[in-house]
C-alpha positions as CSV (number, residue, x, y, z in Angstrom):
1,X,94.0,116.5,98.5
2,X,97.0,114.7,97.7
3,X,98.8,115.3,101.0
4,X,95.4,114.6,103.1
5,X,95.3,111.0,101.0
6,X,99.0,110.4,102.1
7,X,98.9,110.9,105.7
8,X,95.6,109.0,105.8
9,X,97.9,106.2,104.1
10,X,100.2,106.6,107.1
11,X,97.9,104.5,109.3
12,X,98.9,101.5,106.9
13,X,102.0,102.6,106.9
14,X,102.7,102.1,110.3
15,X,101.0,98.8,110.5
16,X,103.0,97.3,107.9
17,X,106.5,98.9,109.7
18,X,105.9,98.3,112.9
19,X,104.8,94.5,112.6
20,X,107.4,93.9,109.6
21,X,109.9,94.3,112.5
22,X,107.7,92.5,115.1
23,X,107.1,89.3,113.7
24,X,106.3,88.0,110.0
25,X,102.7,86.1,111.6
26,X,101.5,89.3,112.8
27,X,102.7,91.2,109.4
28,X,100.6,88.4,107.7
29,X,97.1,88.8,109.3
30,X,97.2,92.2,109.3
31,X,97.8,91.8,105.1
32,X,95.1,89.4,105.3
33,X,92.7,91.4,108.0
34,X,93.7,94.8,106.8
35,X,92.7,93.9,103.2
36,X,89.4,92.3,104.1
37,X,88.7,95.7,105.9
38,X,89.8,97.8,102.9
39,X,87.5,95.9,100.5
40,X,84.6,96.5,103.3
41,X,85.6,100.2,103.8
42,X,86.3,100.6,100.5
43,X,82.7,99.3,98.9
44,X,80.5,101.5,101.3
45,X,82.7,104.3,101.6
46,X,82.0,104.4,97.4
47,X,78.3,104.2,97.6
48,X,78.5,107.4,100.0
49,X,80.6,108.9,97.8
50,X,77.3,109.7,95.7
51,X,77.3,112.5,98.3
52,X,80.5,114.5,95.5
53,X,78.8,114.7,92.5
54,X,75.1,115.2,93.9
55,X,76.8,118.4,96.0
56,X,79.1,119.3,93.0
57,X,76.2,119.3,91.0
58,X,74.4,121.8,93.5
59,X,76.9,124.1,93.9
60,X,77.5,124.5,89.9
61,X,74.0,125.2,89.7
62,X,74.2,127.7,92.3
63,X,71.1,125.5,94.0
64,X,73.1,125.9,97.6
65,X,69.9,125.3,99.8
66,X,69.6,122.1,99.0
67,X,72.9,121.1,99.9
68,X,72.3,120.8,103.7
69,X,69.5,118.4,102.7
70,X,71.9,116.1,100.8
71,X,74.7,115.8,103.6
72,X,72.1,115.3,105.9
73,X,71.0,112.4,104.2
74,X,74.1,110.8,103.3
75,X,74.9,111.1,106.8
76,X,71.8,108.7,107.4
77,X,72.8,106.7,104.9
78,X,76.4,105.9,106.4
79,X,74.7,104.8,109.3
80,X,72.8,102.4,107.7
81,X,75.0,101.0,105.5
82,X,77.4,100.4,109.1
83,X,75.4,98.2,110.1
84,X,76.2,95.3,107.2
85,X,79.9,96.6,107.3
86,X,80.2,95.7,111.3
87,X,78.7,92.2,110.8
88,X,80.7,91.2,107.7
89,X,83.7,92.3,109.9
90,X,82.5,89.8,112.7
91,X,82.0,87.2,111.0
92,X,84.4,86.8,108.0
93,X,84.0,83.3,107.9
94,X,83.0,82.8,104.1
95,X,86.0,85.1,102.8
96,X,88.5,82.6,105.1
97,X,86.9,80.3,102.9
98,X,88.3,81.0,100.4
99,X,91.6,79.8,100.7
100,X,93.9,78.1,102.7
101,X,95.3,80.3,105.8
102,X,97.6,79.1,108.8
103,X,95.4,78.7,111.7
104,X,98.0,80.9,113.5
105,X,97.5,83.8,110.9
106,X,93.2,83.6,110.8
107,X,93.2,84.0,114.5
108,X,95.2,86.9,114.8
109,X,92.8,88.5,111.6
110,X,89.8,87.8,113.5
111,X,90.9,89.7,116.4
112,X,91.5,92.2,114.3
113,X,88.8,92.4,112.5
114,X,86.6,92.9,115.4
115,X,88.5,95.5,116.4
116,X,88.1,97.5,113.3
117,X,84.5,96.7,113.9
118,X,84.3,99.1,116.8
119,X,85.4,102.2,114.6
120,X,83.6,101.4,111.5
121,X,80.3,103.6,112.1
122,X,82.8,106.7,112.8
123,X,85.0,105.9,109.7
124,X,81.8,105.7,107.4
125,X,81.0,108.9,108.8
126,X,84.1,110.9,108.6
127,X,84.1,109.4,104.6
128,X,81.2,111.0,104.1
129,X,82.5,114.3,105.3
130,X,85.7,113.7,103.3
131,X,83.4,113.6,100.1
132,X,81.2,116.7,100.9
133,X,84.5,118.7,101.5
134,X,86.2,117.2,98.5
135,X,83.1,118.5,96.3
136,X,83.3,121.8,97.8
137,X,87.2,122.3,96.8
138,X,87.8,122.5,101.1
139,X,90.7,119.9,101.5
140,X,92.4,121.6,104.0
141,X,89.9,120.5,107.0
142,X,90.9,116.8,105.1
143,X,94.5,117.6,105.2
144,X,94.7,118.9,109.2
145,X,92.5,116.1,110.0
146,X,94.3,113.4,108.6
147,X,97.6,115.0,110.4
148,X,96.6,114.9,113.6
149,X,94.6,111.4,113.1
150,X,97.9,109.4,111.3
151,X,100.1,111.2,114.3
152,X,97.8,109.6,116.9
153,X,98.1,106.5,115.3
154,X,101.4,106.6,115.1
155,X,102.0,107.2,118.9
156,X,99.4,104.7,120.1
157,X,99.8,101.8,118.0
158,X,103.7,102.0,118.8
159,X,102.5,102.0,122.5
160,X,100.3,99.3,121.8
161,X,102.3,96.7,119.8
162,X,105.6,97.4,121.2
163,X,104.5,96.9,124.8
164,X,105.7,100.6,125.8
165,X,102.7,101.1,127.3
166,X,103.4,99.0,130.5
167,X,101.7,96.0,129.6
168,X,102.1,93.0,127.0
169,X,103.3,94.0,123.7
170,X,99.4,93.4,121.5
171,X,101.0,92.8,118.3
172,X,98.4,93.2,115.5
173,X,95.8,93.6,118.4
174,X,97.4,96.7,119.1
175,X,96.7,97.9,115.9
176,X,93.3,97.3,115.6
177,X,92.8,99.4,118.7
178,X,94.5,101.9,117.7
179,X,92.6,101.8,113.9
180,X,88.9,102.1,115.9
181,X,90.2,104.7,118.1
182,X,91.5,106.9,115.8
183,X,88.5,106.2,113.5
184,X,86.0,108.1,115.9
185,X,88.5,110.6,116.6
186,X,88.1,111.5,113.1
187,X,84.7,111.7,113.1
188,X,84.3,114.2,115.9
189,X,87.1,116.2,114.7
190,X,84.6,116.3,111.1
191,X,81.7,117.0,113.4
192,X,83.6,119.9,115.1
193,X,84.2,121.3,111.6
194,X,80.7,121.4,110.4
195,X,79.8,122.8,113.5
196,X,82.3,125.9,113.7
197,X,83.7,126.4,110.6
198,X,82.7,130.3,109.6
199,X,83.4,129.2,106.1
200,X,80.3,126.7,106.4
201,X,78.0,129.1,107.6
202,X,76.1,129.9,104.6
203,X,74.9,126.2,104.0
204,X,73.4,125.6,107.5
205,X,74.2,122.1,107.4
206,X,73.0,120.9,110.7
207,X,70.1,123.2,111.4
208,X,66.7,122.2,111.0
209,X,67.7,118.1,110.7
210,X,66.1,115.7,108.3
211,X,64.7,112.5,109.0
212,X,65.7,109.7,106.4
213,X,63.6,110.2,103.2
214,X,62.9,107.8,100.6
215,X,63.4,109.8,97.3
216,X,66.9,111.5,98.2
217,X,68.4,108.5,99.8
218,X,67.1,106.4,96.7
219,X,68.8,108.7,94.4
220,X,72.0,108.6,96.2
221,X,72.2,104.5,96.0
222,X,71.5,105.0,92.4
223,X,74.5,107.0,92.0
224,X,76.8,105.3,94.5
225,X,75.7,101.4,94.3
226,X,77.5,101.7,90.9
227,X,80.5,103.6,92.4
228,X,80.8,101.3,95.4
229,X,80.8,97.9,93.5
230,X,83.4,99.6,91.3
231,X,85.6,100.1,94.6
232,X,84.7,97.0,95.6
233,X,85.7,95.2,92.6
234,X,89.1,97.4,92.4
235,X,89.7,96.9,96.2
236,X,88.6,93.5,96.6
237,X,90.8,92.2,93.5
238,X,93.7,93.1,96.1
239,X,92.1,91.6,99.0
240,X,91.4,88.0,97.2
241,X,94.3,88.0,95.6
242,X,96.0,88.2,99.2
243,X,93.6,85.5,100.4
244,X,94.7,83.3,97.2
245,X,98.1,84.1,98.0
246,X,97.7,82.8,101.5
247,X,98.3,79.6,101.0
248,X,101.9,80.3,99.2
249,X,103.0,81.0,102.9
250,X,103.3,83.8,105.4
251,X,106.8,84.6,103.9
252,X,104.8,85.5,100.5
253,X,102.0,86.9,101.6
254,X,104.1,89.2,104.0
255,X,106.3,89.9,100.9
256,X,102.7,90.7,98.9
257,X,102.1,93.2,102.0
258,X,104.4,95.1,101.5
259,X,104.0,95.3,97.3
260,X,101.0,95.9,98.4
261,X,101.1,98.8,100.8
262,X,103.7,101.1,98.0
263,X,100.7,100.4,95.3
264,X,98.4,101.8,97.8
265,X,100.5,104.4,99.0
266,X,101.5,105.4,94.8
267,X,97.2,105.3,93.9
268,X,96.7,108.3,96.4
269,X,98.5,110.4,93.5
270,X,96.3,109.8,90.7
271,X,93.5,109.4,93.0
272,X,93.9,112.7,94.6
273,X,93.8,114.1,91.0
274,X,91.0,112.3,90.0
275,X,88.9,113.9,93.4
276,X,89.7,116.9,92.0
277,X,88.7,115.9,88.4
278,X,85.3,115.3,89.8
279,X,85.1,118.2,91.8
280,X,85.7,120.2,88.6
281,X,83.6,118.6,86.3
282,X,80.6,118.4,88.9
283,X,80.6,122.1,89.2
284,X,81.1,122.4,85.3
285,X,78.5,120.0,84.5
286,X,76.1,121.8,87.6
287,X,76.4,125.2,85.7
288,X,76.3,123.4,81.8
289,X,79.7,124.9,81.1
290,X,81.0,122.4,79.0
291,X,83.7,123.7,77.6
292,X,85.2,124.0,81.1
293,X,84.5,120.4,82.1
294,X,86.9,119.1,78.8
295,X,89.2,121.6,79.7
296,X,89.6,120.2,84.0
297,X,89.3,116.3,82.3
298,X,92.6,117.2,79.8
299,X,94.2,118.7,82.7
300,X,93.4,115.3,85.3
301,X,95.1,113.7,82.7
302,X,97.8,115.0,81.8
303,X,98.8,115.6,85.4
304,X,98.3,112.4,86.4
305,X,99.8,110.6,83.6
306,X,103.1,112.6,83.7
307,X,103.4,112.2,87.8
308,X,102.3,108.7,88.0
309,X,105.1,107.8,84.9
310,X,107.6,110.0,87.1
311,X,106.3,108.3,90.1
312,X,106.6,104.3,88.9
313,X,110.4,105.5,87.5
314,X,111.3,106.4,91.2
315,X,109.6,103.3,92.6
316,X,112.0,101.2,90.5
317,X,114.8,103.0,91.1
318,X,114.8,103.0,95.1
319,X,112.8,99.8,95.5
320,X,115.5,98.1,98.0
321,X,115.9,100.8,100.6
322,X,112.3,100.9,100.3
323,X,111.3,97.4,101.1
324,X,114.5,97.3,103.7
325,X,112.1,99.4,105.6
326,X,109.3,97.5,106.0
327,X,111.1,93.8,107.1
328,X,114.9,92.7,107.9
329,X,113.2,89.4,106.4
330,X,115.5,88.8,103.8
331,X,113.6,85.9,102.9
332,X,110.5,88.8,102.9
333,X,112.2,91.3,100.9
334,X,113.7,88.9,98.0
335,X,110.0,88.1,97.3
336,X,108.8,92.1,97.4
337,X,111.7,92.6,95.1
338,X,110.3,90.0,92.9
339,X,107.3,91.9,92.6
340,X,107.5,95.5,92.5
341,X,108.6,95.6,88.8
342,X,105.1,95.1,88.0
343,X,103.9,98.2,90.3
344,X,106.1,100.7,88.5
345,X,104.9,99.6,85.4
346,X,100.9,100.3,85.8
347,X,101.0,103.3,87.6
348,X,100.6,105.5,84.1
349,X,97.6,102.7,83.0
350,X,96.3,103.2,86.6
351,X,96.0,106.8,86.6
352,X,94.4,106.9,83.1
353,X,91.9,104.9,84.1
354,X,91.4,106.5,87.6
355,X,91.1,109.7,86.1
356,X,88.3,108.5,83.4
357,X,86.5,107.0,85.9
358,X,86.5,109.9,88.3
359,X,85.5,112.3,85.0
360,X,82.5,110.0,84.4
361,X,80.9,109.9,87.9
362,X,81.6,114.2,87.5
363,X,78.8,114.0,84.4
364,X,76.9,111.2,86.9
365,X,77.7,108.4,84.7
366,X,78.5,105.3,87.4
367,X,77.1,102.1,85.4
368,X,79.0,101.1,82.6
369,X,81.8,102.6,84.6
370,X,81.4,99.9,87.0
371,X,80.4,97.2,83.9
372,X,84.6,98.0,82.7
373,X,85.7,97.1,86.3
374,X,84.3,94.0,86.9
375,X,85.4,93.0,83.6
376,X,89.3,94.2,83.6
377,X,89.6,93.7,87.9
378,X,87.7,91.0,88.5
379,X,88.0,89.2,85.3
380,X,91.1,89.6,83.9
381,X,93.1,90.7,87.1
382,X,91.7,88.1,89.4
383,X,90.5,85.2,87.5
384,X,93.4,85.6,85.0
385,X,96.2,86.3,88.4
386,X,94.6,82.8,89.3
387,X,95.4,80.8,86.5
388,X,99.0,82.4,86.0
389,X,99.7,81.6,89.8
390,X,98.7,78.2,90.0
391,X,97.1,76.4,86.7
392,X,99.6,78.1,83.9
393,X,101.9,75.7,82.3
394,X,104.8,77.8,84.6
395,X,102.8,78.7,87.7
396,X,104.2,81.8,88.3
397,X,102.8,82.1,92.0
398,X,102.5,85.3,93.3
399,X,103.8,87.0,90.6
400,X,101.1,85.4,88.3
401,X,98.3,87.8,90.1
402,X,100.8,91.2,89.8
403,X,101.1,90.8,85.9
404,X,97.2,89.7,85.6
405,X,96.5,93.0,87.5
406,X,98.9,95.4,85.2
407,X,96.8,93.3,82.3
408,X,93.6,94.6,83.8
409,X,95.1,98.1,84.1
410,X,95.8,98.6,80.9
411,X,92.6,97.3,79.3
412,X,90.7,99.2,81.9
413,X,92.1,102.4,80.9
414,X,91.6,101.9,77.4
415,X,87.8,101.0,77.9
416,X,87.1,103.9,80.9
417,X,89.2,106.5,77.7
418,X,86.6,105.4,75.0
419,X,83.4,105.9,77.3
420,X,84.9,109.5,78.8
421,X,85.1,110.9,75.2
422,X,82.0,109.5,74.0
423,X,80.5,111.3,77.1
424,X,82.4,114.6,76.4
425,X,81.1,114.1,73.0
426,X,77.6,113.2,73.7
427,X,77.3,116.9,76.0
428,X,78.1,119.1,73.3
429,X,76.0,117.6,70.3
């Protein structure tokens, strides 16, 4: 799982590279694009993660009939959920809004945008599969898939913004092509899968094909609402505070980009542990084996705590050759290098919490859950990033936001702790 989140990470990756050494305007509207279309991506790709627990469930149970029933239907449901994703993509006007941007910078995310626009139905889609898998304990479709999908991406947006194609070098344009076609290249390669795979048989998962039904898709929103506002909340704390940080500059918010992208790229470690966490604890909780759901949350955490300490140690330690990768901005990488203190600091709060809140949606708790992150993301990272940045006694600009959001962390996993052991608790009186 862990190795099937990085190379799906490579796509952003190879944005950031490639246009850090292209120019510093495209580098910014692809951090200010890129986040609007993680916080999109992000908040719908959560509500059809409903799809891991509902077929973890199943499974544990040993109720496998029914499971062709639920894909089917979360399929339907990523479809219709596209359809508010493509037109928040086309018109982004209200989040511009929100802050100051160079007129230079909002045209170029614009035309992004719309490009991601294109492969948004397929993405929603192949997320959907990625959940299903994920619940089954089958990462290894995930992992080839994601292989083939970030090498793709690698060749044709180097074509693309380079000008090696034979035509005008496209910049962040040639990104965004490159993002929608890879996007439904995923999605049949995921459609392929389900199709062939002997190791899918048993479940019949496209034979005899549902038409959307009321009941199932209404239990699937009232799992996944909870866990997509929660991603939305966590995402979109990222994606505002980019906006907000806008208006320092495209030097800043280049050298936010690139903070930006390692903290990405270091959350696919406890994240990948957390998929698993759920995974475990959905089957546990499916087959009312109790004692075997405490025992996969321990180990989620200590794993992930250990690894994402080790992990934030070796951020700090090799943060300049790291950041010299991504810009010869010197300008850039003074204020990356400003930042990424902060990063290594959270990662252990950040996998706590990622690992409670993972735990929880395994026993089909999503609420409160999603009460904690608005609260500690949107409250105290964002709203308190705010005031540090530009209202504090010191504005602290950019770095205001980065120490607000390690705030947040910290209180998040302490809250998200307190409801995972009342829950383990509450199971075995």
């Amino acid at each position: 799982m862990l190795i099937a989140q990085l190379t799906s990470m490579g796509m952003m990756i190879i944005d950031t590279a490639l246009l850090g050494h292209y120019g510093t305007e495209d580098l910014a509207a692809v951090a200010v694009g890129g986040g609007i279309y993680i916080s999109v991506l992000f908040a719908f790709a959560g509500i059809l993660q409903a799809v891991a627990p509902s077929v973890a469930h199943l499974r544990g149970a040993r109720r496998e009939q029914e499971i062709a029933g639920t894909l089917q239907q979360a399929f339907w449901l990523a479809l219709l959920l596209a359809i508010p994703g493509v037109l928040i993509l086309l018109h982004p006007e209200p989040l511009f809004a929100l802050s100051r941007i160079d007129p230079g910078v909002e045209e170029k995310a614009r035309a992004y945008l719309s490009l991601l626009a294109v492969g948004l139905p397929g993405v929603l889609l192949y997320r959907t599969f990625h959940a299903f898998c994920n619940a089954l304990g089958k990462p290894r479709p995930l992992l080839v898939i994601s292989v083939a999908s970030t090498l793709l991406h690698a060749l044709l947006a180097w074509f693309l913004v380079t000008g090696r194609w034979g035509g005008e070098a496209l910049g962040v344009l040639g990104c965004g092509v490159s993002n929608a076609v890879v996007g439904w290249f995923s999605m049949l390669a995921a459609a392929g899968y389900l199709l062939f795979a002997k190791a899918l048989q048993p479940y019949q998962l496209l034979a005899d094909w549902q038409l959307p039904r009321r009941r199932p898709l209404a239990e699937l929103l009232r799992l996944g609402l909870p866990m997509g506002f929660s991603s939305f909340v966590e995402i979109s704390s990222f994606t505002l505070m980019a906006l907000f940080v806008a208006q320092l500059g495209a030097t800043v918010v280049a050298g936010h980009r690139i903070v930006a992208n390692l903290a990405a790229i270091c959350y696919m470690l406890p994240l990948a542990l957390a998929i698993a966490t759920l995974a475990q604890v959905g089957h546990a909780a499916g087959a009312r084996d109790w004692r075997r759901a405490e025992l996969s949350i321990s180990a989620g955490l200590l794993l992930a705590g250990v690894l994402s300490t080790l992990l934030g140690l070796l951020l700090w330690l090799i943060a300049k050759p790291l950041i010299a990768a991504y810009t010869d901005d010197p300008a850039v990488q003074a204020v990356a290098l400003a930042l990424i203190g902060y990063v290594a600091l959270y990662q252990v709060f950040d996998a706590v919490q990622t690992i409670a809140a993972h735990a929880l949606r395994g026993y089909k708790i999503t609420f409160v859950p999603m009460l904690v992150h608005v609260f500690c993301f949107w409250g105290v990272g964002l709203f308190g990033g705010w005031w540090l940045a530009f209202h504090a006694g010191q504005a602290m600009g950019a770095a205001g936001f980065w120490l607000a959001s390690l705030l947040g962390l910290t209180l998040a996993s302490i809250l998200l702790g307190y409801l995972l052991r009342r829950a383990v608790q509450a199971v075995k009186a």
